[in-house]
C-alpha positions as CSV (number, residue, x, y, z in Angstrom):
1,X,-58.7,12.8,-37.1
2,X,-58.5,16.2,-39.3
3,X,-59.9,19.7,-37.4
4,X,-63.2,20.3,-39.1
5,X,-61.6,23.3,-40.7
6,X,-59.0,21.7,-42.2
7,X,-58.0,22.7,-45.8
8,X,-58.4,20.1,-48.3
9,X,-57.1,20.7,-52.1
10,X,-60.0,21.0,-54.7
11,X,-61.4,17.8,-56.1
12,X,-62.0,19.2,-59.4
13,X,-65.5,17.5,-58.7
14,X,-66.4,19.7,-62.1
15,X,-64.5,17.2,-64.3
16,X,-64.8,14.5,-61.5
17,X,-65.3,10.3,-63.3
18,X,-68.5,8.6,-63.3
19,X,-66.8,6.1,-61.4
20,X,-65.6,8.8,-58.8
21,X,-69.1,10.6,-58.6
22,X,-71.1,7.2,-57.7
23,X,-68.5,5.8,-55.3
24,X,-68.6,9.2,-53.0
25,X,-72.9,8.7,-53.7
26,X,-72.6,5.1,-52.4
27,X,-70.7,6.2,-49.4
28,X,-72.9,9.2,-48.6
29,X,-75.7,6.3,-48.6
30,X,-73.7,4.7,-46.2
31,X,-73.6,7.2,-43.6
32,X,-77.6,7.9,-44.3
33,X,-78.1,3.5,-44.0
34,X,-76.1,3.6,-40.6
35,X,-78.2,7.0,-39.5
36,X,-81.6,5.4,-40.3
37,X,-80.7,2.3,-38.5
38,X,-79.3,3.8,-35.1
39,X,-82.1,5.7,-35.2
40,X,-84.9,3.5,-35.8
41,X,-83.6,0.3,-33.9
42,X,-85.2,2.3,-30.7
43,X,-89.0,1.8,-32.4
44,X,-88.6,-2.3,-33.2
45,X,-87.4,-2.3,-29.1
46,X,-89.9,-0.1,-27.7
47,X,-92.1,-2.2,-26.1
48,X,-89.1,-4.4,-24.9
49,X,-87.8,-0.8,-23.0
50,X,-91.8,-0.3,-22.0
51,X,-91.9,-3.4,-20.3
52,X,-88.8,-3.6,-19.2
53,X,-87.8,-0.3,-17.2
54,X,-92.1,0.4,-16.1
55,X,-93.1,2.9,-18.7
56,X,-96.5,4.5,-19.7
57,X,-96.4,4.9,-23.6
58,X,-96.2,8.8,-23.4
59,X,-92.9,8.2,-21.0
60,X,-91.4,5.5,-23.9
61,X,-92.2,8.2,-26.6
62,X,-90.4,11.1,-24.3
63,X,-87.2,8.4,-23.9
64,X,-87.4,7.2,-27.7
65,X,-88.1,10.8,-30.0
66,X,-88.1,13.9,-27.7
67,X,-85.0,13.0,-26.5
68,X,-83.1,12.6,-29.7
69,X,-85.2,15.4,-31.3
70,X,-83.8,17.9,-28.7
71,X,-80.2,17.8,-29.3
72,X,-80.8,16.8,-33.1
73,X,-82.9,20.4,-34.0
74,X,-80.9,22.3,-31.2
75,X,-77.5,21.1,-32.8
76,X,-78.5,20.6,-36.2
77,X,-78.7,24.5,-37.1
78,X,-74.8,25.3,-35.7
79,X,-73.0,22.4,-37.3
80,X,-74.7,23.0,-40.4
81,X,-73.8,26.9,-40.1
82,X,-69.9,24.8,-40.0
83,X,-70.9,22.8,-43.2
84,X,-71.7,25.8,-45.3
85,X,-68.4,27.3,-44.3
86,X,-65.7,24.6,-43.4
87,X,-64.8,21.0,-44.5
88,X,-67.6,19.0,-44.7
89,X,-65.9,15.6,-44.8
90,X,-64.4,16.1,-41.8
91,X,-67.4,16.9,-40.1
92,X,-69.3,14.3,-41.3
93,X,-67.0,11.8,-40.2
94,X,-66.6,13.0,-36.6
95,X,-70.7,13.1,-36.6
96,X,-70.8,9.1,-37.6
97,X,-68.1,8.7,-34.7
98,X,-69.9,10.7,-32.5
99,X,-73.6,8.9,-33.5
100,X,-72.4,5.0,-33.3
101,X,-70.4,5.2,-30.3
102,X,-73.4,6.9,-28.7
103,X,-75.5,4.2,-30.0
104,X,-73.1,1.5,-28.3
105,X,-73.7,3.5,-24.9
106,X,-77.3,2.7,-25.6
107,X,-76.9,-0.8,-25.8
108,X,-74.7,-1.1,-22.1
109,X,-77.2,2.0,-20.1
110,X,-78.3,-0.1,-17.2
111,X,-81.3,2.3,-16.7
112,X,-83.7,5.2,-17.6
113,X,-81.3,8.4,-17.1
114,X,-78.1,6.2,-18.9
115,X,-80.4,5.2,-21.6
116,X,-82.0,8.9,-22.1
117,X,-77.9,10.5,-22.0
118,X,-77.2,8.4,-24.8
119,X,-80.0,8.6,-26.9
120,X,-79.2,12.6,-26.6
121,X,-75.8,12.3,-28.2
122,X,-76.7,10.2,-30.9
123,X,-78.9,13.2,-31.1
124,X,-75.7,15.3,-31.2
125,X,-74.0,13.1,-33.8
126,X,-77.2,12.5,-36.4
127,X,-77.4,16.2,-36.6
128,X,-74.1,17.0,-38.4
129,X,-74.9,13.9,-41.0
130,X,-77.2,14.3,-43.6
131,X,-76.5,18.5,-44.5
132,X,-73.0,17.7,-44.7
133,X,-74.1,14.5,-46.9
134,X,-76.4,16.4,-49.1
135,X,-74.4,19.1,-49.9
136,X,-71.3,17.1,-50.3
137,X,-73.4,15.3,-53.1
138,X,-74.4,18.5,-54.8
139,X,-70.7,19.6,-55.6
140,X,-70.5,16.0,-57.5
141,X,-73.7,15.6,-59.7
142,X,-75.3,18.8,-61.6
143,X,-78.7,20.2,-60.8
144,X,-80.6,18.4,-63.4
145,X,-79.5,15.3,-61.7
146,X,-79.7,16.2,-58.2
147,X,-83.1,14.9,-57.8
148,X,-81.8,11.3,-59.3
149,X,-78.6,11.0,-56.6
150,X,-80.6,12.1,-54.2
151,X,-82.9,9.8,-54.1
152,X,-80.5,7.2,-54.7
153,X,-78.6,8.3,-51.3
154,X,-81.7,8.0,-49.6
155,X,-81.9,4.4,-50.7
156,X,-79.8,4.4,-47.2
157,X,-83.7,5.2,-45.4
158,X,-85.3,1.4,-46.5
159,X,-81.6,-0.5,-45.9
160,X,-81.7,0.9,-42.7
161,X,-85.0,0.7,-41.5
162,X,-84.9,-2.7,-42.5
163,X,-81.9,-3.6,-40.2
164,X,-83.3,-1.4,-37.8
165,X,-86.5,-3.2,-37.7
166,X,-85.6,-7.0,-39.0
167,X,-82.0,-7.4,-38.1
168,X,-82.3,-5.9,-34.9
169,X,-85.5,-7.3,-34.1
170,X,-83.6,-10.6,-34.4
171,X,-81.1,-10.1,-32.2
172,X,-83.6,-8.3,-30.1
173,X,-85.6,-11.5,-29.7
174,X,-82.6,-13.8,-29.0
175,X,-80.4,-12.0,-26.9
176,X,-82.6,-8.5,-25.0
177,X,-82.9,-5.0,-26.3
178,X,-79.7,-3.8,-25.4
179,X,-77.8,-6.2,-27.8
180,X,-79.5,-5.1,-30.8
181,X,-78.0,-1.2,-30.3
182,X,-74.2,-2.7,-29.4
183,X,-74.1,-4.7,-33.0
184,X,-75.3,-1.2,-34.6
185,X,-72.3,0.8,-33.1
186,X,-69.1,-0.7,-34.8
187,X,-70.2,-0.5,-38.5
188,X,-70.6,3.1,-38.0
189,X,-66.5,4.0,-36.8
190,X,-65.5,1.5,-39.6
191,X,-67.3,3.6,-42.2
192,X,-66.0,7.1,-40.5
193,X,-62.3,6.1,-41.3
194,X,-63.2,5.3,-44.5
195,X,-64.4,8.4,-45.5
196,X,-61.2,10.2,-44.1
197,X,-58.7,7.5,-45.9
198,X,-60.7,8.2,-49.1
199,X,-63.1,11.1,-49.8
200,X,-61.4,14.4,-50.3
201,X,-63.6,17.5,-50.0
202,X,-64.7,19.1,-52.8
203,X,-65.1,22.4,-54.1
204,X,-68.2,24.1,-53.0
205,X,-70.3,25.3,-56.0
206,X,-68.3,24.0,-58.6
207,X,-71.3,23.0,-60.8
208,X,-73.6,25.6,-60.6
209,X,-73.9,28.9,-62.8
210,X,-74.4,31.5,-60.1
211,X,-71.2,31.6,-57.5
212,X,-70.6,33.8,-54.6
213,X,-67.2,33.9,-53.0
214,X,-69.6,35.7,-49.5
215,X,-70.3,33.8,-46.4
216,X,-74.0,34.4,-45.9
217,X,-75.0,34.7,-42.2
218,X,-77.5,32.8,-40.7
219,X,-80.3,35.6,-40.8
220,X,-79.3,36.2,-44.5
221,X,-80.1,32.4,-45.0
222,X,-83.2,32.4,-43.3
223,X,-84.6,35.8,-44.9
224,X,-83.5,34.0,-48.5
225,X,-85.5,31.0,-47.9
226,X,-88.6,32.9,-46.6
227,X,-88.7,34.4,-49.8
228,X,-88.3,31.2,-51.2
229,X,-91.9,30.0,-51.3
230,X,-91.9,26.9,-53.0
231,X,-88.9,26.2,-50.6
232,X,-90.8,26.8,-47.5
233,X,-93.9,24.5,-48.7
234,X,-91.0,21.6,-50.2
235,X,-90.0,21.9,-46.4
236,X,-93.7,21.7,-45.4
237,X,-94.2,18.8,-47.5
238,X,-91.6,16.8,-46.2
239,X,-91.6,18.2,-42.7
240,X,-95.5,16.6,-42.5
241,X,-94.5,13.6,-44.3
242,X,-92.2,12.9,-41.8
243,X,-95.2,13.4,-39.4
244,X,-97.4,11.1,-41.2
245,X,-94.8,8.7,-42.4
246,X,-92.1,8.0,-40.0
247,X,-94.6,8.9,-36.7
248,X,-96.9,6.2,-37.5
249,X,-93.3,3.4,-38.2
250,X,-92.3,4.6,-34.6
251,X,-95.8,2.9,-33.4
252,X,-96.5,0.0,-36.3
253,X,-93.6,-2.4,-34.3
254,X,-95.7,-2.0,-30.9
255,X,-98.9,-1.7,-32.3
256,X,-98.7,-4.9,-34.2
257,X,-97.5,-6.8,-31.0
258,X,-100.5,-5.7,-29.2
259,X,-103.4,-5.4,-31.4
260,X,-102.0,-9.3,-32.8
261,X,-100.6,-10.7,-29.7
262,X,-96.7,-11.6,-31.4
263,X,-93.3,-10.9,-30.4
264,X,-91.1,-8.3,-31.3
265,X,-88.9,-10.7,-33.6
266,X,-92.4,-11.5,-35.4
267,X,-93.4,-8.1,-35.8
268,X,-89.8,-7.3,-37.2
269,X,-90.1,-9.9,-39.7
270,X,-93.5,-8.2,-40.7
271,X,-92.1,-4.8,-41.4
272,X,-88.2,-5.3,-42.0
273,X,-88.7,-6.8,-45.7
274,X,-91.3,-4.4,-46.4
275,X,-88.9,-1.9,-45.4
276,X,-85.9,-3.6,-47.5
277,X,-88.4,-4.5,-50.9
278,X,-90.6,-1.9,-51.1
279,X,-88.3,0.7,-49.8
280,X,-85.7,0.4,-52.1
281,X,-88.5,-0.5,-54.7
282,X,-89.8,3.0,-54.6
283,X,-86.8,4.7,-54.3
284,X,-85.3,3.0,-56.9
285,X,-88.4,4.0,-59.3
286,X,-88.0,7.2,-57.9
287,X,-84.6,7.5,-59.6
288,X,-85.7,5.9,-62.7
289,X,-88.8,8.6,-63.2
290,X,-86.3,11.8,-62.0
291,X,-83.6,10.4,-64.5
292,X,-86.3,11.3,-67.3
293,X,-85.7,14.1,-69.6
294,X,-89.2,15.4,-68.8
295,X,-88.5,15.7,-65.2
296,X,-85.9,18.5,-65.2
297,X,-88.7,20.1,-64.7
298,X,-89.3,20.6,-61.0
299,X,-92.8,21.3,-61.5
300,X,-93.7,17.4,-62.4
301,X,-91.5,16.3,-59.2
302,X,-93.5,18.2,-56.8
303,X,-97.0,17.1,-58.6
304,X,-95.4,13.5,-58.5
305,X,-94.5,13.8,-54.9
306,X,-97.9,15.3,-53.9
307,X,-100.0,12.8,-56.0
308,X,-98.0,9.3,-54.7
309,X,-98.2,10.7,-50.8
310,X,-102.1,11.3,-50.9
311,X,-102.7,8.2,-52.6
312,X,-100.2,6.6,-49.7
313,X,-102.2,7.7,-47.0
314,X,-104.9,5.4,-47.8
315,X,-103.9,2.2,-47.2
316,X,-101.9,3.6,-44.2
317,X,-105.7,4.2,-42.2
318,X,-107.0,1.2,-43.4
319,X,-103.8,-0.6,-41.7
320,X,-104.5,0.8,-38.4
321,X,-108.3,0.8,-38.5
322,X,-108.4,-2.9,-39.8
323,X,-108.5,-6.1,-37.1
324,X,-107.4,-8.8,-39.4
325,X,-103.5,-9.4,-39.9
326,X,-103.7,-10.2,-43.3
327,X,-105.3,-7.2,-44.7
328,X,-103.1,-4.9,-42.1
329,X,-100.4,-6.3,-43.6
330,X,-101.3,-6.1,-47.3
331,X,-101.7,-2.1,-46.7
332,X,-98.6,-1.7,-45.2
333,X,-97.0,-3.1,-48.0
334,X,-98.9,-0.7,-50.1
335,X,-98.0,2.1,-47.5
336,X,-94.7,2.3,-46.7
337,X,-93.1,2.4,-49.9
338,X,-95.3,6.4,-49.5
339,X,-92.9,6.9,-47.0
340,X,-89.9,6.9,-49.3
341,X,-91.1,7.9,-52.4
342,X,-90.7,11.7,-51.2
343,X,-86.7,11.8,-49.1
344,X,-84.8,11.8,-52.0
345,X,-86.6,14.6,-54.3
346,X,-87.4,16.6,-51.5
347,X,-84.4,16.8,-50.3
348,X,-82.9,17.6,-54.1
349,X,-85.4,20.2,-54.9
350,X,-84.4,21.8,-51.5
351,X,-80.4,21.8,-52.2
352,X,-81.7,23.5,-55.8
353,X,-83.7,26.0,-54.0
354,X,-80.6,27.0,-51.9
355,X,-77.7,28.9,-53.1
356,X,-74.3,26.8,-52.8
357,X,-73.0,28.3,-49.1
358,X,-76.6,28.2,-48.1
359,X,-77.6,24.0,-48.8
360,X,-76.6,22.9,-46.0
361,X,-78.3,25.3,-43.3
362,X,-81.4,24.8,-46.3
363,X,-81.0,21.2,-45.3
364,X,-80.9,21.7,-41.9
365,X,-84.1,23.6,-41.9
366,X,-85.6,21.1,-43.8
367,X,-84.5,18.3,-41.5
368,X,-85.3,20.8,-38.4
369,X,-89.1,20.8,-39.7
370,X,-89.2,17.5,-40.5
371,X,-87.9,16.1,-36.7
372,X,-89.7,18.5,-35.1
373,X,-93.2,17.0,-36.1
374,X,-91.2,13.5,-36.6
375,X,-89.6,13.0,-33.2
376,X,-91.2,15.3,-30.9
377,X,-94.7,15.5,-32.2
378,X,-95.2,12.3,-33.8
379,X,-94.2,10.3,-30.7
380,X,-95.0,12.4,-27.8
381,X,-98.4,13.3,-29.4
382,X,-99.1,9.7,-30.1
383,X,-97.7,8.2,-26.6
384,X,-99.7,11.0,-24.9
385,X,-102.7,10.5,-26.7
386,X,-102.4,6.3,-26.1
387,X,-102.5,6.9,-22.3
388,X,-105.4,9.2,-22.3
389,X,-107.8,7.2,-24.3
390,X,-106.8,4.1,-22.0
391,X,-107.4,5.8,-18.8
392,X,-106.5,4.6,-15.7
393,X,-106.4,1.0,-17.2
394,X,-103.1,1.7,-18.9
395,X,-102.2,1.5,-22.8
396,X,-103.4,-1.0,-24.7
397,X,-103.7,-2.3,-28.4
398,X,-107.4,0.0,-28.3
399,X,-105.5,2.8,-27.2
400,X,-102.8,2.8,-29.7
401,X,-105.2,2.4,-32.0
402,X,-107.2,5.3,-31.8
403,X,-104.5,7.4,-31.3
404,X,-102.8,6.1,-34.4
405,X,-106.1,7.1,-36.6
406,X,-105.7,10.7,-35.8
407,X,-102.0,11.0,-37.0
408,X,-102.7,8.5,-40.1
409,X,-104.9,11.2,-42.2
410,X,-101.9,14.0,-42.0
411,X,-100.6,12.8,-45.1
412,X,-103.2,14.8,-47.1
413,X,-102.2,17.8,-45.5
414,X,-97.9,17.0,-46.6
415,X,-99.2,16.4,-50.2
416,X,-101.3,19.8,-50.2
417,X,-97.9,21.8,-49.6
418,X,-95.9,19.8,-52.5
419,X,-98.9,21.2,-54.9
420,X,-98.9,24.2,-53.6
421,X,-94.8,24.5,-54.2
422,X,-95.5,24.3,-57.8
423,X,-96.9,28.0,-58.2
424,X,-93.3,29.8,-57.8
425,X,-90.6,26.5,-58.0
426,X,-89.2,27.5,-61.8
427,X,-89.0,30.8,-60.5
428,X,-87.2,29.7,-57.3
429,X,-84.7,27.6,-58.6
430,X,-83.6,30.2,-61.6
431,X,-83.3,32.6,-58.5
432,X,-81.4,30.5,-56.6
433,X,-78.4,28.7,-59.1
434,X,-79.2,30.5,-62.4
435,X,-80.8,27.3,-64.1
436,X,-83.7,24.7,-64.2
């Protein structure tokens, strides 16, 4: 495989085909399906692990988020610093190498400390993915239509929650936990060669007004995007969502087994289509509203994304709260789709925010926020808070429960930061690549 700095001719990504511009977008969706999927297969299995190698739920969380988290933010700032400054396809295929074969180890740890190693370097691996991802995409598709491609990358979020949660659930069910990580490993080195036999690396910047031939540091990054302030609360918004969205999935799996008394393949089979139809449902009408004249304006995406996540959060407390199957289930169809709605025009308005040598350390920022409160946070807070409330009885579908209906209301608080980004975003963005 290529070094990472490698020197690859220009693409020409400025006069790049239509046909040439979605097939690198469907392989960037790719990577982000496989990511979502390694990652999320641990939530459908957790109460498998739990059961299996005698853990409280605050020890699961630790084994399941923390873990990953660590070496995901701790990594995620250096390899991004790489991304801004050397070739980004070659990163971003050693990172899905890196990531599957990781997730493979997973699948054959015989215990705790083997299972914790692993889950560390997909860590490693994840954190390389999505900058180099997001700002490969922004050197093939202008700023106006950012928003659009980006949201139709992170159609890879529902595909891979869904095999995550209802493929590996499956498999889960027929053959043990382990089993559903080993058939997640191999798609991941296929699709890593693929993207060295046929993606080139573009030119960086190539469609934007303002260019800079400087190499910003890291401190000149971060003292750029403070002054950024609809940046910092796009970050905000997302980093919360992530808190409110993706904490409560880690739990819904488990929770459902409990509080209904089914197996992990039935409570797959609740939320894997969910995740497939309504996921790719709302990112798809994402897409469809950003691909609007009316919404080059950044001002309408950040209203949009603040009005569909408060309106979200609803039926995500009433399927916690409620006792009856049915109705749980009805509101997490209605939920879920909440926690899509915002990836891919957060993650565009944050790459328009950011000058070209700064989107992907802008993206890892982003993602840093975002798995902070996601994987570390989310979990840990809600395993902690699980064993607590149970007491010496140990965790139970009560438990869960309660600590559940503390996270569920956060996502009022993720869609007060997307209004709140509308004050300065025009402003911002003209700053940052000399257009809206």
């Amino acid at each position: 495989m290529a070094a990472i700095g490698a020197t690859a001719a220009p693409a020409g990504e400025e006069n790049a085909s239509v046909a040439l511009r979605w097939y690198v977008l469907f392989i960037m969706m790719l990577a982000y399906t496989i990511n979502i999927a390694d990652r999320y297969v641990m939530s459908t299995v957790l109460e498998q692990i739990r059961l299996d190698l005698h853990l409280s739920d605050g020890g699961v969380a630790f084994l399941t988020g923390v873990s990953l988290a660590l070496f995901y933010v701790s990594m995620g700032i250096p390899l991004s610093w790489i991304a801004d400054r050397y070739n980004r396809r070659n990163l971003l295929a050693i990172s899905i190498t890196l990531w599957s074969l990781m997730t493979t180890l997973c699948g054959l740890s015989r215990g705790y400390i083997e299972l914790l190693l692993a889950r560390m370097g997909v860590g490693i691996g994840e954190a390389g993915g999505t900058p180099s991802c997001n700002s490969i995409i922004c050197d093939y598709f202008p700023a106006a239509r950012r928003p659009m491609a980006l949201t139709i990358f992170c159609l890879g979020a529902p595909i891979g929650a869904w095999i995550g949660a209802d493929m590996a659930g499956a498999v889960a069910n027929a053959y043990g936990w382990r089993a559903a990580f080993l058939v997640l490993g191999v798609p991941g080195l296929l699709l890593a060669l693929l993207i060295m036999a046929t993606i080139r690396e573009p030119k960086r910047g190539c469609l934007d007004v303002i260019k800079s031939d400087d190499d910003p540091t890291l401190m000149d990054t971060l003292r750029f995007c403070m002054t950024q302030k609809s940046a910092v609360h796009v970050m905000m918004g997302s980093g919360v969502g992530a808190l409110w969205g993706w904490g409560l999935m880690w739990f819904i799996p488990t929770f459902l087994q409990r509080t209904y008394q089914i197996d992990v393949g039935q409570a797959g089979a609740i939320v894997g289509p969910i995740h497939l139809v309504m996921g790719i449902g709302a990112s798809l009408l994402t897409a469809w509203i950003l691909a609007r004249p009316s919404y080059t304006d950044p001002r309408k995406i950040v209203y949009l994304l603040g009005g569909v996540t408060a309106v979200a959060t609803v039926p995500g407390i009433i399927a916690i709260y409620t006792h009856n199957l049915t109705l749980a289930t009805v509101s997490l169809w209605l939920f879920i789709p909440g926690i899509y709605f915002y990836i891919g025009p957060a993650f565009a308005l944050g790459q328009n925010l950011a000058p070209p040598k700064m989107r992907a350390m802008f993206s890892a920022i982003a993602l840093l926020i975002a798995n902070v409160f996601n994987l570390i946070v989310a979990p840990q807070g809600v395993g902690m808070l699980s064993d607590w409330f149970a007491g010496p009885a140990g965790p139970d579908a009560n438990s869960l429960r309660s600590a559940l209906l503390i996270l569920a209301p956060t996502g009022f608080w993720a869609a007060l930061h997307y209004f709140l980004a509308a004050r300065t975003i025009v402003e911002d963005q003209q700053r940052a690549i000399g257009h809206v």
